[in-house]
C-alpha positions as CSV (number, residue, x, y, z in Angstrom):
1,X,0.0,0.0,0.0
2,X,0.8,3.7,0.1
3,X,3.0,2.8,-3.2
4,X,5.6,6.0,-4.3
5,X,8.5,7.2,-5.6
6,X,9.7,3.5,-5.7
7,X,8.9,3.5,-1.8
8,X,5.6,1.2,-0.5
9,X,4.3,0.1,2.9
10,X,3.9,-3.7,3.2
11,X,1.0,-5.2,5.2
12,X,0.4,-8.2,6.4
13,X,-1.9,-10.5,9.1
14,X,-1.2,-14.1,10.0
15,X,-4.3,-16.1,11.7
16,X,-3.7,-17.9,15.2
17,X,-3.5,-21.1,14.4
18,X,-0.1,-20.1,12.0
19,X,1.3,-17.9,14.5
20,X,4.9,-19.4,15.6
21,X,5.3,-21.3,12.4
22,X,7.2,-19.1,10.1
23,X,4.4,-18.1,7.8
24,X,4.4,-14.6,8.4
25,X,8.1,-14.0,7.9
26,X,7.7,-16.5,4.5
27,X,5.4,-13.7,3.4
28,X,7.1,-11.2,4.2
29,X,10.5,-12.1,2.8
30,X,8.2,-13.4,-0.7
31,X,6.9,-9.8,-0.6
32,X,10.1,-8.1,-0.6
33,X,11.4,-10.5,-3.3
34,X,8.4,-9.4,-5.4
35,X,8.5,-6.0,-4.3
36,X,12.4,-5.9,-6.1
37,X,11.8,-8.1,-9.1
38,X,8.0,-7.4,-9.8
39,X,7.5,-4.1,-9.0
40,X,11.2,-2.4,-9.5
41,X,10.5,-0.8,-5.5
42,X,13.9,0.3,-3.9
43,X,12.4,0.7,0.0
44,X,9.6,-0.9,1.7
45,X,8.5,0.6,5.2
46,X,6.8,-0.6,7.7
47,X,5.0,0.4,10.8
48,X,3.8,-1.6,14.0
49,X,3.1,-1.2,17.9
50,X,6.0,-1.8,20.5
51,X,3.2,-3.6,22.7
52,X,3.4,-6.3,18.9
53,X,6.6,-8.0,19.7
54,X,5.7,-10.8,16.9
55,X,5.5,-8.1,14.2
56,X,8.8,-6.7,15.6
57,X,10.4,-10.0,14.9
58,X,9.1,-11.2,11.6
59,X,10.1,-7.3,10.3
60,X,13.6,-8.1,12.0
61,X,14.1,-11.6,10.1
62,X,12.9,-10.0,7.3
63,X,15.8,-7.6,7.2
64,X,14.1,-4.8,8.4
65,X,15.8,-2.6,10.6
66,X,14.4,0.1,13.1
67,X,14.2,3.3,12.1
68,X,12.3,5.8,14.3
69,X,10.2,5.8,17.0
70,X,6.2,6.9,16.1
71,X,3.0,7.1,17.8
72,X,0.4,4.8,16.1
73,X,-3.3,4.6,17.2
74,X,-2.0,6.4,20.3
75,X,0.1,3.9,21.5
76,X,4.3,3.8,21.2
77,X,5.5,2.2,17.6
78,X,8.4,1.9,15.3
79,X,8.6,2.7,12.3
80,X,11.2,0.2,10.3
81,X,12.9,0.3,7.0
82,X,14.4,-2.1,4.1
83,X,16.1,-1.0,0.9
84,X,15.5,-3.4,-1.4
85,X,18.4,-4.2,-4.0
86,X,17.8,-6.5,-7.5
87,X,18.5,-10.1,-7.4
């Protein structure tokens, strides 16, 4: 979403029962693959709460890496950062 000067925002929302298998960090590394080779994007950003620790993760193994600190909904978040390079 929120697609831009070779910039977009990634979303994403695993059910329970596939929580704590490596489903949402598959689709989010397959996202970034497609977001290089597919779409020609350079950055993907991302946002989620502090009080998400499993989001926090899955961005991390995805290669994400913090950025800056944000308010989201009115709660404390981070906003996280990849630049993508072609394969």
């Amino acid at each position: 979403m929120d697609v831009a000067d070779g910039s977009a925002e990634p979303g994403y929302r695993i059910g329970e029962r596939a929580c704590g298998r490596g489903v949402a960090t598959a689709a989010v590394r397959e996202v970034c693959r497609l977001a290089t080779t597919a779409y020609g994007l350079v950055t993907l950003t991302a946002v989620t709460t502090r009080d998400n620790p499993a989001s926090m993760a899955v961005l991390r193994r995805a290669g994400f890496t913090a950025a800056s600190d944000l308010v989201v909904d009115g709660r404390p978040g981070v906003r996280y950062t990849l630049p993508l390079t072609a394969a």
